[in-house]
Backbone bond lengths (Angstrom), bond angles and torsions (degrees), N, CA, C in turn:
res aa  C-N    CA-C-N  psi(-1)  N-CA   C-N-CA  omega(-1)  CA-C   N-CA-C  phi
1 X - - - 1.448 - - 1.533 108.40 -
2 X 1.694 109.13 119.21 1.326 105.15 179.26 2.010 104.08 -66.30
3 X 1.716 121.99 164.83 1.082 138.85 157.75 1.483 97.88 -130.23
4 X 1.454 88.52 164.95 1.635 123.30 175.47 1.581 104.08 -144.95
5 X 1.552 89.44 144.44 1.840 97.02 179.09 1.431 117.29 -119.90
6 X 1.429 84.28 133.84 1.695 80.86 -178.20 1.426 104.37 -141.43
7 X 1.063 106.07 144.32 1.952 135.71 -166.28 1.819 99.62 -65.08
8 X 1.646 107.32 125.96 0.995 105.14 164.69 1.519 102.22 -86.82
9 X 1.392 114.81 -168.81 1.881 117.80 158.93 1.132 136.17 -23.76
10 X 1.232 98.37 -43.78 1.454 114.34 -170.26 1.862 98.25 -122.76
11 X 1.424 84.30 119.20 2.382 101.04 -167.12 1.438 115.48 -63.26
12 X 1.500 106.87 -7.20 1.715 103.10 -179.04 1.664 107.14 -104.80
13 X 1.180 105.39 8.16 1.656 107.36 -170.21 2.025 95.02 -116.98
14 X 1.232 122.49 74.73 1.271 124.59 167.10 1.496 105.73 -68.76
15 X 1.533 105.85 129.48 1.659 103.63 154.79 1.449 111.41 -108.88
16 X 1.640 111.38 164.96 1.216 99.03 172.66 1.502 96.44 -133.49
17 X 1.600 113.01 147.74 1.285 168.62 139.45 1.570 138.38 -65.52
18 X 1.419 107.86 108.33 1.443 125.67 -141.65 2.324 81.16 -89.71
19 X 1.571 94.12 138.96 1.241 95.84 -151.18 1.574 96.50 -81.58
20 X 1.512 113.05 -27.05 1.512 124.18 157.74 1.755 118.49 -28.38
21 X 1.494 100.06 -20.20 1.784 100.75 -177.21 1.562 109.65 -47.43
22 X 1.238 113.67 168.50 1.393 113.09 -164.46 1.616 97.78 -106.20
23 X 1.743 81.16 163.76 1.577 105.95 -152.45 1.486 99.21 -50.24
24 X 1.699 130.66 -41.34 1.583 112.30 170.16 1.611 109.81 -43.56
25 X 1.108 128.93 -53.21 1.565 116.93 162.88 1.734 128.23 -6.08
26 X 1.026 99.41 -57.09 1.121 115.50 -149.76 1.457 106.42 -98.23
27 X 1.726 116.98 -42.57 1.247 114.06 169.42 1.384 102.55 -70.17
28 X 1.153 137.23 -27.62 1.752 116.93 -179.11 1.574 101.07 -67.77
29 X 1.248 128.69 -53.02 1.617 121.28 173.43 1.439 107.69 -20.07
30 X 1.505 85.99 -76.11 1.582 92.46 -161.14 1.710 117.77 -52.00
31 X 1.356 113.82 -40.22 1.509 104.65 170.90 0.996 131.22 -94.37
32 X 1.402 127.14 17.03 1.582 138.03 152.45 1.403 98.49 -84.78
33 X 1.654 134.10 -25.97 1.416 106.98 167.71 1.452 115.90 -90.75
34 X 1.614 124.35 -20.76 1.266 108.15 162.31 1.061 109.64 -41.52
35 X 1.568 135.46 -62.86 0.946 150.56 -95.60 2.328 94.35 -118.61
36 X 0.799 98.61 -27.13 1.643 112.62 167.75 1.493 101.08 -78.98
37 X 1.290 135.90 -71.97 1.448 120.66 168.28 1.476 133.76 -52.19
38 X 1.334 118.74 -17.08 1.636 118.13 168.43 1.248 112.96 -69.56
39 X 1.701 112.61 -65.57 1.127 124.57 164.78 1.637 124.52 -37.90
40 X 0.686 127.04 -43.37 1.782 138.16 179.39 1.437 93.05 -54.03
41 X 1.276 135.23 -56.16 1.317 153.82 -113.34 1.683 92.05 -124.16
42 X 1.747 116.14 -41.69 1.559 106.23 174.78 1.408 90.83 -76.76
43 X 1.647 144.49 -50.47 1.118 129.81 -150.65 1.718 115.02 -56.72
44 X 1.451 99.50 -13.03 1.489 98.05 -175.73 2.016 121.69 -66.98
45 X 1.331 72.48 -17.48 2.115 111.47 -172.33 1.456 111.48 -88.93
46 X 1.975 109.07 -8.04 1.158 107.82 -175.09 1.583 119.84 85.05
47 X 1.500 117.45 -5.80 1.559 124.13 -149.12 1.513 118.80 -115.96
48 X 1.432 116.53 124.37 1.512 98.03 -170.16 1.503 90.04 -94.28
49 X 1.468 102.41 -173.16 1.185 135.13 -167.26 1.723 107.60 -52.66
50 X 1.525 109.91 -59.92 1.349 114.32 178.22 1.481 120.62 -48.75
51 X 1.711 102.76 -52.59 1.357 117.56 -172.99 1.647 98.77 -58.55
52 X 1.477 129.96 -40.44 1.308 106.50 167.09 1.547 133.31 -51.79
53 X 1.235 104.07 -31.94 1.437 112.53 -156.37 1.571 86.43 -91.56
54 X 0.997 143.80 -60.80 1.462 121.44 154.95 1.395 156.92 -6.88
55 X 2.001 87.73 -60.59 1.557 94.74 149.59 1.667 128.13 -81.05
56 X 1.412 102.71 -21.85 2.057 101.55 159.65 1.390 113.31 -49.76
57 X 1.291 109.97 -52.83 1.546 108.04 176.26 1.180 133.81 -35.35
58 X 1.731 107.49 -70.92 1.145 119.39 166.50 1.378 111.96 -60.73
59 X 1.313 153.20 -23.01 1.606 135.58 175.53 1.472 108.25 -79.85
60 X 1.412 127.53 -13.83 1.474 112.18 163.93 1.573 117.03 -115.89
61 X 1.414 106.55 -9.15 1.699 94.45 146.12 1.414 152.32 -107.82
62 X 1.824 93.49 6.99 1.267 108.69 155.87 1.920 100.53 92.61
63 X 1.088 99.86 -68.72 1.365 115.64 -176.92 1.736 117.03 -128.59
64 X 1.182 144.58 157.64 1.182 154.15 -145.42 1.972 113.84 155.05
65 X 1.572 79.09 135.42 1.760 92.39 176.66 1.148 111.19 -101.03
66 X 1.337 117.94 126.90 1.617 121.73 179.02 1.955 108.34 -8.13
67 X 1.493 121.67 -65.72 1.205 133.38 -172.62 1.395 111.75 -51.68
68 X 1.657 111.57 -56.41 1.473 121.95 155.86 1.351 115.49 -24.10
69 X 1.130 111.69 -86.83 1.645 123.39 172.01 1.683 114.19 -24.46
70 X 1.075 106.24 -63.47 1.896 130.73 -176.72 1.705 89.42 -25.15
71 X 1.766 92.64 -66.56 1.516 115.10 -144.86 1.575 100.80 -63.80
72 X 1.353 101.73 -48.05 2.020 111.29 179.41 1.147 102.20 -45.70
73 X 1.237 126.39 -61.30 1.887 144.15 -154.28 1.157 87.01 -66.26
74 X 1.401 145.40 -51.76 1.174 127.10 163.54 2.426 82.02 113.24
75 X 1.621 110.64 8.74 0.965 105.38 -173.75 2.000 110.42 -111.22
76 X 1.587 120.99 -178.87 1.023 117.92 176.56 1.631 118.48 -83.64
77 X 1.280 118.90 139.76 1.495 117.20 -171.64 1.382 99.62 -49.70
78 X 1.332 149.57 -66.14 1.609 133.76 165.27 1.377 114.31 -12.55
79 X 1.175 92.75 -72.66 1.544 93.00 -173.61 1.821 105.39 -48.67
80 X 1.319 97.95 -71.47 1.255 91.11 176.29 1.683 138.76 -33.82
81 X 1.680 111.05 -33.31 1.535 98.51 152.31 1.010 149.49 -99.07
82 X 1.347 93.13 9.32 1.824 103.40 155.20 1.347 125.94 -60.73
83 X 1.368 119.17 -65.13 1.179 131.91 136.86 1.351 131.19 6.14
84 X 1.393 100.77 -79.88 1.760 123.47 179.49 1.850 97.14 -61.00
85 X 1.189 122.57 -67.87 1.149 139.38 -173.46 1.846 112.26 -46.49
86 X 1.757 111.88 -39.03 1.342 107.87 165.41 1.777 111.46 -85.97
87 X 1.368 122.37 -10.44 1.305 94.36 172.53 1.837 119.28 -102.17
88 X 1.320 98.12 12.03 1.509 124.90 163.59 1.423 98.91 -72.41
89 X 1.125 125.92 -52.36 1.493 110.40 -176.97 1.179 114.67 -95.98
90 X 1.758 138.73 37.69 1.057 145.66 179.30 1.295 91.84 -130.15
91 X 1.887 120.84 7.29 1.525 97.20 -178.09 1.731 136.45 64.99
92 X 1.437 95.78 11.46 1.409 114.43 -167.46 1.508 119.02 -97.44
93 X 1.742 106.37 -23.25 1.384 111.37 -173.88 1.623 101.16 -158.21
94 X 1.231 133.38 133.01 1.137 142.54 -177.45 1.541 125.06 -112.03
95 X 1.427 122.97 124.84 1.485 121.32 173.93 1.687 113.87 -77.67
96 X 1.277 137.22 137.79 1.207 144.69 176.57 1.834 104.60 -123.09
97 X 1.062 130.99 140.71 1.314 138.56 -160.20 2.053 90.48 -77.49
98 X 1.195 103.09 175.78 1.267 98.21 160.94 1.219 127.77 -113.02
99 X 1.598 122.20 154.22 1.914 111.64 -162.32 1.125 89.30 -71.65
100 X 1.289 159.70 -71.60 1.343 169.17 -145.45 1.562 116.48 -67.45
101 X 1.442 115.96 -57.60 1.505 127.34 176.25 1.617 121.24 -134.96
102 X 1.673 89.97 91.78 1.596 96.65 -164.97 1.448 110.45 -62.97
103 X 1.618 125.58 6.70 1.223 118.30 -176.46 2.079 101.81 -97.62
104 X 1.312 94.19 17.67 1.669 92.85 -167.85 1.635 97.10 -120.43
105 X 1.672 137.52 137.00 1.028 127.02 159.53 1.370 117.65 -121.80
106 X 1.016 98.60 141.10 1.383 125.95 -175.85 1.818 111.57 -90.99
107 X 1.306 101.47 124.24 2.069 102.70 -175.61 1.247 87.25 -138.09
108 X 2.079 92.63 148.09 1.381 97.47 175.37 1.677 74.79 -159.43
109 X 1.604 110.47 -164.53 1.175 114.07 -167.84 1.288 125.22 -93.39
110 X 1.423 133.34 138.07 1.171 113.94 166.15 1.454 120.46 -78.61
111 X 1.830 119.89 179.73 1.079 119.35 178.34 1.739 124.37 -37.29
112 X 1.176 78.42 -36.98 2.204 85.87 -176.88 1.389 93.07 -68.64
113 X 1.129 115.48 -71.15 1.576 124.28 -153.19 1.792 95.32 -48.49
114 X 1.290 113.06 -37.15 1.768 94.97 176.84 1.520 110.36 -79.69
115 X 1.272 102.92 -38.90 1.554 94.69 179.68 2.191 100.49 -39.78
116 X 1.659 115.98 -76.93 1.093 109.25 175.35 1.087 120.04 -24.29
117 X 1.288 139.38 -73.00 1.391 142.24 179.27 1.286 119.62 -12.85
118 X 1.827 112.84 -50.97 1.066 125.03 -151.31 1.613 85.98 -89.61
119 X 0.998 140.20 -42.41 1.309 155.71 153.76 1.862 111.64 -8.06
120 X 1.397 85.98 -79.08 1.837 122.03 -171.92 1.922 103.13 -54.73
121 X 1.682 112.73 -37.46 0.982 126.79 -171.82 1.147 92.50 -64.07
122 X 1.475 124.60 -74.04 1.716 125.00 170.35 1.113 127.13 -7.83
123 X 0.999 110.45 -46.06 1.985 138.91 -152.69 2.002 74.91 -77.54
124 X 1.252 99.71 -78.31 1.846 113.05 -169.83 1.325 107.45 -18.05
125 X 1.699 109.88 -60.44 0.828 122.56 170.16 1.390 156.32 -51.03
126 X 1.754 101.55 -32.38 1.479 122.26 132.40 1.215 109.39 -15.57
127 X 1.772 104.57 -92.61 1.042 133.88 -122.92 1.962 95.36 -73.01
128 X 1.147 101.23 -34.84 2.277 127.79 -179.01 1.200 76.68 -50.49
129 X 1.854 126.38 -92.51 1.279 133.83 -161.82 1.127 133.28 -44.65
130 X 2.081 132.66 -12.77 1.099 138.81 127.41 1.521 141.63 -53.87
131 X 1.551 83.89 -11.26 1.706 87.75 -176.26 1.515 96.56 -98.87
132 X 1.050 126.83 -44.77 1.593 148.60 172.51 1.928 105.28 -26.48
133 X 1.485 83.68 -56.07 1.796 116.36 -178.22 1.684 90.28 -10.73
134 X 1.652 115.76 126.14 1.319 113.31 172.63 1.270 124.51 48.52
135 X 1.364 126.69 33.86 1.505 130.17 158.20 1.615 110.04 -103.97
136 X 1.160 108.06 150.58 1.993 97.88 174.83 1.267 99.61 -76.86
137 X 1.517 133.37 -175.36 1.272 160.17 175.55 2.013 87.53 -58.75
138 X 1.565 103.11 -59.68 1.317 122.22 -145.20 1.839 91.39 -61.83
139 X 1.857 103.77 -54.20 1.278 101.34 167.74 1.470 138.19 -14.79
140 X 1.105 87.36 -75.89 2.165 121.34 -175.56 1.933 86.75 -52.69
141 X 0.833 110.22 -62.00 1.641 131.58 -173.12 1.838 97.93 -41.56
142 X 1.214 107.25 -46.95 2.053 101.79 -171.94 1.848 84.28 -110.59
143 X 1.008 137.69 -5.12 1.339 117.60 150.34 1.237 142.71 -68.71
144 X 1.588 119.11 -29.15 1.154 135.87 170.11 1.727 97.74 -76.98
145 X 1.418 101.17 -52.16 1.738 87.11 -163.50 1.595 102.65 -70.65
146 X 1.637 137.11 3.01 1.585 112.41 -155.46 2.168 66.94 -108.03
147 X 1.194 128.98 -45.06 1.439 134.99 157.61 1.982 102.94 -9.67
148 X 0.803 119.10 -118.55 1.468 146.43 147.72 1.341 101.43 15.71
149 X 1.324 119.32 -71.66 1.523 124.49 172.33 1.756 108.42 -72.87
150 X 1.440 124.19 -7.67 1.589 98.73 145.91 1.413 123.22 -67.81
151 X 1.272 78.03 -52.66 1.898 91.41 -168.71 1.690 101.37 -43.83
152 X 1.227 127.29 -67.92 1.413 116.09 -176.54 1.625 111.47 -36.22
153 X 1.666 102.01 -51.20 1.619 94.86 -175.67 1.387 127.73 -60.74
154 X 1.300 114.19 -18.11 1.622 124.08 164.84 1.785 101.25 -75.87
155 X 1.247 136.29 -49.21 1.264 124.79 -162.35 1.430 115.57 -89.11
156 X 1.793 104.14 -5.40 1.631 93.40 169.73 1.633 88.08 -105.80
157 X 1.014 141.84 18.10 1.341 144.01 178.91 1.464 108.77 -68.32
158 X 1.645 117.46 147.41 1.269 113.60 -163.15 2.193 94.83 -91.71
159 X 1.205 107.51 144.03 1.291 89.80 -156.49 1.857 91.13 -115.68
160 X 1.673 108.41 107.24 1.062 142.06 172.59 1.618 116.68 -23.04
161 X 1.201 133.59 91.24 1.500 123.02 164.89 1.543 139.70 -72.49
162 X 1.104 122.79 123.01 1.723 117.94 -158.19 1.202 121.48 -70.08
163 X 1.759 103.29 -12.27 1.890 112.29 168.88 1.500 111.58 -75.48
């Protein structure tokens, strides 16, 4: 039986992990290490994770209502105006009333906040092109698609109740 070792917290205490673990295994690896190089790379920008995905939002939808936003981010409206509310004071994204229903606002980015964007996108891109590191074209190509066809199989998956 092959193993692999991997570092708990503390670097002198290796456990090991039978590589047979299942495929959730393996996708958490892999996107906790995407996910250590993006991050490293927004923190340099000052930017957590949300505040990116916020400002992604707004640079390809232009415009978004606090709730809008919430729902995309996939986060809670709290959360969400915390968020919204600190990159309001970074000058990064601006609310404008709406012509129609002044009780509704509408935020999208200002000039900085796209400039960043265009920035942060880079960073993504980094971070894609390290993971990429030594795959063929053809690779990346049946990785995304064997990728893609999990995910469907989990979301048309019948989803198990514990009662």
């Amino acid at each position: 039986m092959q193993e692999r070792r991997i570092r708990e917290k503390t670097p002198t205490m290796p456990i090991k992990v039978r590589v047979e673990v299942g495929l959730g295994f393996h996708l958490r690896e892999a996107y906790r290490a995407f996910s250590r190089q993006f991050h490293a790379r927004l923190a340099l920008h000052d930017i957590t994770h949300a505040q990116w995905v916020v400002l992604w939002l707004l640079s390809q939808a232009g415009s978004l209502t606090p709730i809008m936003l919430a729902r995309e981010a996939g986060i809670k409206k709290a959360s969400a105006t915390s968020v919204i509310e600190s990159l309001k004071r970074r000058k990064l994204i601006h609310g404008m009333e709406d012509e129609r229903d002044r009780r509704r606002l509408n935020l999208s980015l200002t000039p900085s906040g796209a400039r960043l964007v265009r920035i942060l996108i880079a960073c993504a891109g980094e971070a894609n092109a390290l993971g990429r590191a030594g795959l063929s074209d053809d690779e990346i190509e049946t990785l995304l698609r064997l990728l893609r066809s999990v995910t469907a199989n989990f979301e048309n998956g019948k989803i198990v109740s514990g009662k």
